[in-house]
N, C-alpha and C positions, 0 to 999 in steps of 0.2 A: 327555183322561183318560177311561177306561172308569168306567162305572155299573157296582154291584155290587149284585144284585136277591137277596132272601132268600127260600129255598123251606123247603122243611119235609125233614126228613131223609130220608123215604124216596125222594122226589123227587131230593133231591139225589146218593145212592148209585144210582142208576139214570141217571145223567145223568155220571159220571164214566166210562164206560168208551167213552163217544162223545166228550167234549172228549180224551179221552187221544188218540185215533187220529184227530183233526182236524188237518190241515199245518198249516203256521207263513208266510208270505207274505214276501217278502224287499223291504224296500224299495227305492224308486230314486229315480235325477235327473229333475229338468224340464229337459225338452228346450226353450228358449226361444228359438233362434236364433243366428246369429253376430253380430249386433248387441243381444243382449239383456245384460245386466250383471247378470244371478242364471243361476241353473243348475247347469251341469256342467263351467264352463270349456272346452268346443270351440271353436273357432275361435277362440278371444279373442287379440286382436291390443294390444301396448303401444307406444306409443315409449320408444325408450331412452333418452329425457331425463325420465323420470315419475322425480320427486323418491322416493328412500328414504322407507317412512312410509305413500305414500297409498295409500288402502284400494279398489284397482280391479277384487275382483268379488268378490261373495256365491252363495257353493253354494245349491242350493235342491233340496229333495226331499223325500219323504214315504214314510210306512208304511202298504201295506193295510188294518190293521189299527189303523191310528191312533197307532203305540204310537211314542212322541217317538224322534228319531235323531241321531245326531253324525257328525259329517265331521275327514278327516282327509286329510293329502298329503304323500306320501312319493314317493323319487324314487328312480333308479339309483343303483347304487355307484357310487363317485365323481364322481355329477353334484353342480353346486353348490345350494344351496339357496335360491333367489330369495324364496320368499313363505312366510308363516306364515298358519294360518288359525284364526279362535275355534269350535271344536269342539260348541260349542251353536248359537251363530248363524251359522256359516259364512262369516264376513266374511272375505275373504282379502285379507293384507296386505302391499305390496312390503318386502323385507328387503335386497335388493342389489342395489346400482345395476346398470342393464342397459346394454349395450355390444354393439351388431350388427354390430361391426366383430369381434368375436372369436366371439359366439356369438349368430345369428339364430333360434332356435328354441329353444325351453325345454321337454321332455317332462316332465310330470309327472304321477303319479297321484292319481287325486283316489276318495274312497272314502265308503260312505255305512252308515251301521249303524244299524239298531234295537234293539241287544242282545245279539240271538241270529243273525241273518244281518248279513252286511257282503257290499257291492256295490263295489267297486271299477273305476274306467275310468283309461286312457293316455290323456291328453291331449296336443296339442298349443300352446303358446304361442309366435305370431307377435313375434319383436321387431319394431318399424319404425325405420326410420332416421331421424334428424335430425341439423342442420347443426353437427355438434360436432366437426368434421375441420378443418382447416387446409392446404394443398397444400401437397408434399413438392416439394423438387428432385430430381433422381435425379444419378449421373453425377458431381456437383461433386468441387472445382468446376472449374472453366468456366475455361481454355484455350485460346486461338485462335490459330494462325499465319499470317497471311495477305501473301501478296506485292503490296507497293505499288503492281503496276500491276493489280492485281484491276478489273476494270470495273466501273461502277457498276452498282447493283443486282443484284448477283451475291450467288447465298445464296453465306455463308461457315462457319455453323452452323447445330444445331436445338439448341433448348431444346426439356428434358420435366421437367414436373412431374404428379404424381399424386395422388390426394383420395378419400381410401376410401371419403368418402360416396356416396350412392346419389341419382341424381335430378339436380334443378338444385343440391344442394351439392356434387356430385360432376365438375359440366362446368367446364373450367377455361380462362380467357383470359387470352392475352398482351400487354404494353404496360412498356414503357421511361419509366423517369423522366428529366426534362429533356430531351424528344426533340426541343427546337428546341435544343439543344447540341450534338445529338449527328450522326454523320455515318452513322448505324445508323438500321436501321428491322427490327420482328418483325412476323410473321405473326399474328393473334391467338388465331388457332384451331388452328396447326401449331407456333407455337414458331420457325418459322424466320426467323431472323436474317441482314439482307444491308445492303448499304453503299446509302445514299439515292440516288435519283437522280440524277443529274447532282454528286456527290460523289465524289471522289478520294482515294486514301491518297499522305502523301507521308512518307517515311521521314525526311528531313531538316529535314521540320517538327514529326513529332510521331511517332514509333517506339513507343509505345504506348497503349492508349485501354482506359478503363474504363466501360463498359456495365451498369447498372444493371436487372435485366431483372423486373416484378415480375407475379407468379401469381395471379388474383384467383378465386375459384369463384361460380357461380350464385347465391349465396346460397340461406337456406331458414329455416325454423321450429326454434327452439333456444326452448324453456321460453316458448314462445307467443312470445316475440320473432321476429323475421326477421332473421336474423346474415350477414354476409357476411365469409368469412377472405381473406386473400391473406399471399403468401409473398416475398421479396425474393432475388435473389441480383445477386452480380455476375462479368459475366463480361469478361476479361480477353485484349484482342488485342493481337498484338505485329505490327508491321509490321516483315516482312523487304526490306530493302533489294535494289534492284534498279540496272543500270548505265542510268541515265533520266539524270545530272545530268554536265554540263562540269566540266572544271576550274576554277578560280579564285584570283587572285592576294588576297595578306592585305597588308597595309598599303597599299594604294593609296591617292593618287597616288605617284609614287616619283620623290623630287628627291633630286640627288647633288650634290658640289663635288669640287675635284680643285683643288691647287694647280699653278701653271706649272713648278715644279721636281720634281715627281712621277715617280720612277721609272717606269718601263717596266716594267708586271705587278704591278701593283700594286692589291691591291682598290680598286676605287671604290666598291662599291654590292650591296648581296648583296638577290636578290629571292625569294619563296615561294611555290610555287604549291599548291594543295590540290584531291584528286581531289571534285567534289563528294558522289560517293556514300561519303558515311562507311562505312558498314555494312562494303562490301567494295571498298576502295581502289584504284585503277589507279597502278604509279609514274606522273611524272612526266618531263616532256624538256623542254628548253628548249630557245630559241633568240632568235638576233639576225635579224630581219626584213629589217631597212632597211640591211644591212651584211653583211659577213663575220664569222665567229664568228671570238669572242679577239680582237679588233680594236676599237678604237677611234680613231676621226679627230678629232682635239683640237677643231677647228673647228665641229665639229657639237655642236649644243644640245640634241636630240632622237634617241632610238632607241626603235625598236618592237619588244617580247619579244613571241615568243610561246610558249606552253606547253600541249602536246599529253600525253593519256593515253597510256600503251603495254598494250593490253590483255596478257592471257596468251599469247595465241596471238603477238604480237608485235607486230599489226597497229594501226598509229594511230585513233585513234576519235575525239572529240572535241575540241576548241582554245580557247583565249580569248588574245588581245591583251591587254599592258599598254603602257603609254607611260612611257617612263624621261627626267627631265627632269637635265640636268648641269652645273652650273655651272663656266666655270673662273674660280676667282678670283688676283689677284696674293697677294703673301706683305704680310704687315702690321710693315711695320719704320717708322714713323715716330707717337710719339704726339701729341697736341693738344700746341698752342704760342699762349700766349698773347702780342699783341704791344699797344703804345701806338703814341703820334705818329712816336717813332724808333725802330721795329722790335720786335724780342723784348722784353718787361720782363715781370721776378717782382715790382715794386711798387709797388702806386699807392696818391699819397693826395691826401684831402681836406676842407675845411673848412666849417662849416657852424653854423648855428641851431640851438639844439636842438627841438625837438617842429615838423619840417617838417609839411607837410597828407600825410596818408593817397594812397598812390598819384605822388605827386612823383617824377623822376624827376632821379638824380642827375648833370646833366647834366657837373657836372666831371669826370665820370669818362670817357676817352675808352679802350676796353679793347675789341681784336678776337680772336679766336680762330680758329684753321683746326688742320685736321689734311690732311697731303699725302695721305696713303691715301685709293684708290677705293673703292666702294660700301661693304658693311658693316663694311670696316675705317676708315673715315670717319664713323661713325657714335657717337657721345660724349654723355654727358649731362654737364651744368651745376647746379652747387649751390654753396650759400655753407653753410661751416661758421663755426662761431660762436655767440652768442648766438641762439636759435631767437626766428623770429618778428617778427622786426624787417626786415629787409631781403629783398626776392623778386627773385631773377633771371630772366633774360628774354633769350633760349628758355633753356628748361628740355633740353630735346635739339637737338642739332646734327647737320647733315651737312656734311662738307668744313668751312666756314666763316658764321662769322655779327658780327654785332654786337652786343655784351653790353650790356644796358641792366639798370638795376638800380634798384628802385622803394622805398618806403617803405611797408611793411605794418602796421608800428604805430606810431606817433606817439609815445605816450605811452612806449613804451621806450624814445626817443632823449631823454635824460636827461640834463642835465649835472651834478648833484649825485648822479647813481647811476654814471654814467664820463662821464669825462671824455675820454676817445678811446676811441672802437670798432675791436676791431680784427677782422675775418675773412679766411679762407681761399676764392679762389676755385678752385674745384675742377674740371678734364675728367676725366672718367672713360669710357672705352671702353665700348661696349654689347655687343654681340654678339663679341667677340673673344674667344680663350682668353687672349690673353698682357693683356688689360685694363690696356694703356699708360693712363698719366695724367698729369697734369702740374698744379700748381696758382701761385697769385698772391698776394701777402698785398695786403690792403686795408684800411687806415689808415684813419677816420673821427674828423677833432679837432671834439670841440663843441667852441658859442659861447653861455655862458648867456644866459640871459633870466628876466625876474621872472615865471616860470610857478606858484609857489607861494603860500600863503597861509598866514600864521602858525596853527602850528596848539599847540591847548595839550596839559600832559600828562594831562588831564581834561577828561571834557564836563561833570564838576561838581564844586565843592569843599564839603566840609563841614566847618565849624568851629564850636568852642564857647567863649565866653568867660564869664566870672561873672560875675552886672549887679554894679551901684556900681563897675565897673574903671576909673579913672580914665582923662581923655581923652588922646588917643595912644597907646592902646593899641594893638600887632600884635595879631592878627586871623588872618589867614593869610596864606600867600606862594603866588600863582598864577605859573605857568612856563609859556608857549611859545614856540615857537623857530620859526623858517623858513630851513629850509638854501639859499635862494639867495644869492650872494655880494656882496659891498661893501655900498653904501645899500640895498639892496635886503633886505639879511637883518637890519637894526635894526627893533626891536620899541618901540611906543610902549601903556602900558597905560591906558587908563579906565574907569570905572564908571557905570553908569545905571541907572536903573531907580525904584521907590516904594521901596521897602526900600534905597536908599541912601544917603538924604541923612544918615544917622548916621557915615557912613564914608567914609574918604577911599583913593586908591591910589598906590603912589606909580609916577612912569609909565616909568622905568624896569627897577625892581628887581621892581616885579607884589608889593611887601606890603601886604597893606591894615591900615588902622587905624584906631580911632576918630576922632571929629572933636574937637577938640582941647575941646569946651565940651557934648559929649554925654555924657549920665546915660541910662545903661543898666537899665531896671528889668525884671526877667520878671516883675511883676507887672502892667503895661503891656500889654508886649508882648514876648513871649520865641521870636517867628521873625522872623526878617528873610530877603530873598527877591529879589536883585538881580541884574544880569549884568555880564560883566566881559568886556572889549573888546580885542583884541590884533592891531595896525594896523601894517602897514612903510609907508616912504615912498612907496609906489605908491599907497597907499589900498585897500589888499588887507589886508583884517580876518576874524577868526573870534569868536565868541563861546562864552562858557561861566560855566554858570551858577553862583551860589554860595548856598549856605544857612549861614545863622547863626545857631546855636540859644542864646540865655544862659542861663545855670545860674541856679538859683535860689539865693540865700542867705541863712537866715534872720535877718531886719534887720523883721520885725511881731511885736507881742506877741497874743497872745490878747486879744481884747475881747468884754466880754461884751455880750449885749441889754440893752437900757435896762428891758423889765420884769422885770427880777429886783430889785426893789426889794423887793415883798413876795409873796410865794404862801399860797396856803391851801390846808391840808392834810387831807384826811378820812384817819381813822385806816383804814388798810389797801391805799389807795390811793398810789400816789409824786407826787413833784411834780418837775418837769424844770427845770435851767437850763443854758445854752447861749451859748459862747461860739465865737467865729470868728477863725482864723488869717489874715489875707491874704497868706499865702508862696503863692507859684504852687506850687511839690511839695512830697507828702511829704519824709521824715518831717517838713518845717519847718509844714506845716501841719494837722497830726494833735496836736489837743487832748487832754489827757490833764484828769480831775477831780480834786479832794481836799479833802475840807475840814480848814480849816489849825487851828480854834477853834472852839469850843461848848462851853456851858455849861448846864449841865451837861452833859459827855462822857456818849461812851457810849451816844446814844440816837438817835442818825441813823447812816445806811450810805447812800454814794454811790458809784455805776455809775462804775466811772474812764474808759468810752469816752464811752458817752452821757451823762452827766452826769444821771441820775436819783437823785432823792432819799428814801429809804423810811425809817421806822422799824425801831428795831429789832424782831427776829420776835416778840420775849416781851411787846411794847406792844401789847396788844388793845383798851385803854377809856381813858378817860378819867381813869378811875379809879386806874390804876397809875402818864400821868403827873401827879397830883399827889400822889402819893405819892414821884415822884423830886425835883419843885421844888414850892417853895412859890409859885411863880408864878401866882395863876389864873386869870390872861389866859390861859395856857396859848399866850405866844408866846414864839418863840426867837429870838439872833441868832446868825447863824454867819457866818464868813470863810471862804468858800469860793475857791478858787485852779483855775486854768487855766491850765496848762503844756505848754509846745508841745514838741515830741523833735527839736529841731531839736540844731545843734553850734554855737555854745553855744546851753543852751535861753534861752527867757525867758517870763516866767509875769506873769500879771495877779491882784490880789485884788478882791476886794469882800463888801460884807456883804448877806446876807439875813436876813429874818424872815418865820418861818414862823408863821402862828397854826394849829393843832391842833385839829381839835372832830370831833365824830362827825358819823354820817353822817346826813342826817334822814329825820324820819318819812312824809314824802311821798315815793311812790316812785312816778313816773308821767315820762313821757318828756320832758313839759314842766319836770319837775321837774329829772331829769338833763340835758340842756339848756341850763337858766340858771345846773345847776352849773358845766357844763362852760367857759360865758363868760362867770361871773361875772369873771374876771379879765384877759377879754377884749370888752368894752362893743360894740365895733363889728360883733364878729361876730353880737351878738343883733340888734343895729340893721341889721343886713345883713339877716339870716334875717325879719326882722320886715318889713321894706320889702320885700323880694321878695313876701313873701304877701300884703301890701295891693296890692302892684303886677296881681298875678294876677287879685286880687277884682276889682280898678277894671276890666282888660281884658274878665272873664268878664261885666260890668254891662253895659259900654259893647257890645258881643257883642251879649245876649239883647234890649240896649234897643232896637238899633239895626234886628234882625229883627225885634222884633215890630211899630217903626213902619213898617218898607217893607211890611208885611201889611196892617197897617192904611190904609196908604194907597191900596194897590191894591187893595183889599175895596170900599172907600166907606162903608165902615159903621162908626157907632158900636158900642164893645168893650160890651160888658155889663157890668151891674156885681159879678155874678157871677165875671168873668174876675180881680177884684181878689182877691189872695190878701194875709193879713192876716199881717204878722211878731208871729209870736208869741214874746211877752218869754222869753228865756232863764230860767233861776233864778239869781240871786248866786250860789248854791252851783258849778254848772257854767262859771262864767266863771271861763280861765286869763288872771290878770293876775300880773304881774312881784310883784307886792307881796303875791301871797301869801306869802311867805317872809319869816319874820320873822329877820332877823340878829343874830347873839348883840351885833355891834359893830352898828350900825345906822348910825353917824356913818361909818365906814370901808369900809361895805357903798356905800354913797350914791357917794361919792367915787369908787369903782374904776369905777362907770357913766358917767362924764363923757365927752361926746362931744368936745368941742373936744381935749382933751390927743390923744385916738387922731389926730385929724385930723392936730395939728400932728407929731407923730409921723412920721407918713407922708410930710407934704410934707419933711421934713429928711432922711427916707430917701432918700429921690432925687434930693436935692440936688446932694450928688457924682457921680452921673451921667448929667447934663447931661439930662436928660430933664424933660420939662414936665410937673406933673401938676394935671388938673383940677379946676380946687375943687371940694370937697363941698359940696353946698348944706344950709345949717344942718336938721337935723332937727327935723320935724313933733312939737309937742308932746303927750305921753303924756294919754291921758285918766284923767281923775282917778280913784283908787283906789275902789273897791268898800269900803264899812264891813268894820274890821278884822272877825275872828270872835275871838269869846271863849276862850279856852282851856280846855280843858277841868282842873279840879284836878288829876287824877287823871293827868293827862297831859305828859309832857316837853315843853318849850319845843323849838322847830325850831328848829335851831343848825346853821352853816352855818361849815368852818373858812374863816380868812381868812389871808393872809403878806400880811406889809406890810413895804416897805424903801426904800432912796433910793442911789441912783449917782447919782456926781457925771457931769454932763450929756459926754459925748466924744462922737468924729468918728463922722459914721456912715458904718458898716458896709458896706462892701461886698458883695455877695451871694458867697460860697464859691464857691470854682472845684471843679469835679469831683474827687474824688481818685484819684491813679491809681499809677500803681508811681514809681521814684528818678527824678530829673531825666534822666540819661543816658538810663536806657529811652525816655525820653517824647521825648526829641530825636532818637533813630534814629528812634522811630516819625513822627514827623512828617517828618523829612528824607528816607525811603525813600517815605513816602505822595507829598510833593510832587514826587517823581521820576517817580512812576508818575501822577501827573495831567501831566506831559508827557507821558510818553511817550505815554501816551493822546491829548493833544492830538493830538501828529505824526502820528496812524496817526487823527485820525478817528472816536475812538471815545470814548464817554463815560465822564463821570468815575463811580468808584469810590464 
């Protein structure tokens, strides 16, 4: 930027008529070299692969005068416009991609201004080459003709390919793909293509061949990369056939036959001869060698053809021999004839065992075969039609004549209860003949049974069901097997054995079984029985099968109830349960229904009819409401409560209970719900109560026992520090039984009696034979703690109590599971015990 200095006026008017007539200085470029990248753009050289975009050279120049300038570049009409440039800073910018392959030089004018003069220059731009060419084939494509007996190594073509780059992307070298295939080889610098050394073309092997011929260039610099292109063609030789190849005969060997009545000129044998040179064929000529042509000498077996080319010109060229082989045969007029001991016979028989050993040979059969005709009209196969698989004959093919022997291939299908005489066909049949004479023999086989069988039943099991209480001699079931061998041998004798037997008898005969004339069938016992059943002929040839016998249940037990439903006690809001047991083995005989039949006053109990639970009614919340229904105030009840089984017909059991009613008390502590829960069960608090003395005595006998082997192996006297002192509990925190004051106190006392639970028990198990150990009398309670006073102000703790009495019955069996109707429950066990055999047989375990 110019400085601008202030004069005084008169100064200044004396001074404008020398700046007026002072030049103007035009500016210019820096000349900075051909490898400088600012300037005037001379020389500046690009590669044609400089991406669109990059900024590859800044003008640079100045004004005499200093006065700032702009650049600008403009080109010939209708040249194209490669570069833009920023007119302030001169940065010149590629605009279009450059390609030295259509235009190696780029003229353009580059110009330089300060305002008022503008300097302009023609420049030159050097494109340079890079490797962005790929070699051309020229010519294709690619045709070659070449005659078969071309010598090896002989050029037969030139490949050219061309590469417009400049340099090593522009040099171009040849080479063949799969050239250990190929019977070619190229030059790699001329492109010339010849046949390999010691390699030959042969027109009859292979008449044309394709040559894969591939163009590779020098490689070079592509976008700073090093690129190398190659090009592929293929080129394509035909091999023209030449006369190099003999004639030769098509079907050899060549065998003929001729019968002895055969006219005179008559084909016997027509032979083909082919010129080898397919391409261009020579006819053919024949001849008879070893004879006269058109002549034949009957006695002779052998003649030599031979078969000569006839070129064009006329003249024989080439030959080859065949050998013609000729049989002469007789004529075939007589078929196979089977004969016996007195000449020709169509029929033999004979008698025998049945199930002979495997491979036996039936020697009563004495059967020969011939056929009169020579060679392959003597030639016949042997087969028995019939039952397949039973009987093999032997030979299988004949010539002229043999001995027929005839063997046993399967035992088991000489059967005398499946036939009783076998009958087949023996059969000659002609091999090689057209007129396929044959002649065949019938053969007779009478069995002779034998006890080969064992009775077999028409089940590997039976299943039956009978209803217990059925009186004795009852059928049961009827088992059936049979054994088809005949006379003594096919009588069946039945028995039974087995644990599940001895109820049942069979009779040995007819195979019915039935009860034993003094057996009581109970399915409350035992409602599967599980035996086998034996089916024997007089050989002692038996089979078994098993039987299952399920009894139905029928309901013949009434409902009985448990022995403590004498009395229960009842806290208002709480139920009370009783419980009675069916001993029918099934449903529905032994599904308990409840109801109570009486109470008095009605109206104030509701009973669960499955479970037999006994509630108040919902509107009885106190005590208070019932003595307001009974004047009673004991506030106990009795009712006749009834159990009724859904049996056909039912039958029901009663008994009375009493229930005593009281609220709930004022101690509510776990000890306290606890001795409610077994005030009506004595033994289970004497249970709970001995187990936890039991624990203490163990956890004593424990710590006593450690601390003496310590002390003994120490040697030392314990200190008397080591004595820890049992500090006295308070009355107040001791749970004894006799905190609970019972509103009945005489009937409270009573329900705790050990001996009654005892003998209870041992009467349970009476009935099922099981031993049970006496209880040893119970350790006496230590004495009660001083009652505590009650307070005035405060409710007495009242504790409800039922009280009742059953007259003493049988006890109770333990309930069988319950499960679906008799029938269900008998398939299912009669299919389970099937499948624990079968399991057995196979080894595998039970279910």
């Amino acid at each position: 930027m110019k400085h601008v200095r202030h004069f005084t006026p008169s100064l200044f008017l004396s001074l404008v008529h020398v700046c007026l007539v002072q030049a103007n200085y035009a500016p210019y470029f820096f000349d900075n070299g051909a490898r400088s990248t600012n300037g005037n753009m001379a020389l500046l050289s690009l590669s044609e692969d400089t991406p669109v975009g990059t900024h590859v050279y800044t003008l640079n120049g100045t004004d005499p005068e200093g006065d700032p300038v702009t650049y600008d570049l403009t080109y010939e009409a209708g040249s194209r416009r490669y570069f833009s440039v920023d007119k302030n800073l001169g940065n010149v910018t590629l605009i279009e991609e450059l390609d030295r392959e259509k235009e190696d030089e780029i003229e353009v004018i580059v110009s330089i201004s300060d305002g008022l003069s503008t300097v302009s220059e023609k420049v030159r731009i050097l494109v340079m080459d890079a490797n962005d060419e790929s070699p051309e084939f020229i010519n294709t494509p690619y045709i070659v003709e070449v005659p078969e007996n071309t010598p090896s190594s002989s050029s037969i073509f030139k490949i050219e390919a061309i590469d417009k780059d400049t340099g090593s992307g522009g040099s171009i070298t040849y080479f063949l793909q799969n050239i250990h295939a190929n019977k070619f080889t190229i030059d790699r610098h001329s492109g010339v293509l010849r046949i390999k050394t010691g390699v030959t073309l042969d027109y009859e092997k292979s008449r044309t061949h394709f040559v894969v011929v591939v163009a590779k260039d020098g490689g070079g610099k592509l976008r700073g990369d090093n690129k190398v292109f190659s090009a592929t063609t293929t080129v394509t030789i035909n091999v023209e056939d030449v006369q190099d190849t003999p004639p030769m005969f098509i079907g050899t060997p060549y065998y003929g036959y001729v019968y002895e009545d055969t006219l005179a000129g008559s084909e016997v044998l027509t032979v083909v001869a082919l010129d080898g040179d397919r391409g261009k064929p020579n006819s053919i000529h024949y001849c008879i060698v070893n004879g006269e042509e058109n002549t034949l000498i009957i006695f002779s077996s052998f003649y030599l053809l031979q078969a000569s080319e006839i070129s064009q010109e006329g003249d024989t060229s080439d030959h080859i021999f065949a050998t013609v082989t000729i049989r002469v045969v007789d004529l075939n007029n007589h078929p196979p004839t089977f004969y016996g001991e007195n000449g020709p016979q169509n029929k033999f028989e004979l008698t025998m065992y049945e199930h002979p050993p495997e491979g036996e040979i039936l020697r009563g059969l004495k059967i020969t075969v011939n056929d009169s005709d020579q060679g392959a009209n003597a030639k016949f196969n042997l087969r028995l039609v019939g039952p397949g698989g039973i009987f093999r004959v032997v030979p299988q093919t004949v010539l002229n004549e043999a001995q027929v022997t005839i063997l046993v291939e399967n035992s088991a299908a000489i059967d005398y209860e499946s036939f009783k005489v076998l009958t087949f066909k023996l059969l000659a049949v002609e091999v090689n003949t057209p007129e396929k004479f044959s002649s065949t023999a019938d053969v007779a086989i009478r069995l002779l049974d034998t006890n080969d069988n064992v009775p077999k039943f028409s089940s590997d099991y039976y299943i039956a069901r009978i209803p217990e209480n059925s009186p004795g001699g009852s059928n049961v079931v009827a088992v059936t097997a049979t054994d088809p061998d005949s006379g003594l041998w096919g009588e069946i004798k039945y028995s039974i054995y087995g644990t599940g037997a001895d109820l049942f008898l069979i009779h040995p005969s007819t195979g019915i079984i039935y009860t034993q004339p003094w057996a009581v069938l109970d399915a409350e016992v035992n409602s599967k029985y599980n035996f086998y059943v034996k089916a024997e002929d007089t050989d002692g040839k038996y089979s078994l099968a098993e039987v299952f016998i399920t009894v139905l249940d029928v309901n013949d037990h009434s409902p009985e109830f448990n022995e403590n439903i004498q009395e229960k006690t009842m806290i208002i809001g709480s139920p009370v349960k009783i419980e009675a047991i069916d001993q029918d083995a099934e449903e529905p005989n032994n599904i308990v229904d409840y109801s109570i039949m009486q109470a008095d006053p009605a109206n104030v109990f509701d009973i669960d009819q499955s479970t037999g639970e006994i509630k108040l009614k919902s509107y009885i919340r106190s005590l208070d409401i019932i003595h307001n229904i009974t004047k009673n105030k004991d506030c106990i009840w009795s009712l006749v409560v009834q159990a009724k089984d859904r049996g056909s017909p039912s039958f029901s059991t009663t008994a009375v209970l009493k229930i005593d009613i009281t609220e709930e008390t004022l101690h509510k502590g776990p000890m306290a719900a606890f001795l409610m829960q077994t005030k009506d069960n004595p033994m289970k608090a004497l249970g709970v109560l001995a187990g936890v003395m039991g624990i203490m005595v163990l956890i004593t006998v424990t710590i006593s026992t450690a601390m003496f082997w310590r002390n003994k192996r120490s040697n030392k006297v314990m200190p008397v520090r080591r004595i820890i002192k049992k500090r006295q509990m308070p009355p107040s925190r001791t749970i004894r039984m006799e905190w609970l004051k019972f509103k009945r106190p005489s009937n409270a006392a009573e329900k705790f009696v050990v001996e009654e639970e005892v003998k209870s028990l041992q009467n349970e198990n009476s009935n099922n034979n099981i031993q049970v150990v006496p209880v040893p009398p119970a350790s006496p309670l230590p004495p009660p703690p001083p009652a505590l006073a009650p307070r005035s102000d405060a409710p007495g703790w009242r504790v409800q109590t039922v009280s009742g009495s059953l007259t003493p019955k049988h006890v109770i069996k333990p309930p069988k599971k319950k499960g679906h109707s008799s029938t269900h429950n008998a398939l299912v066990s009669e299919l389970k015990m099937r499948f624990e055999k079968r399991n057995a047989a196979f080894g595998e375990p039970h279910i």
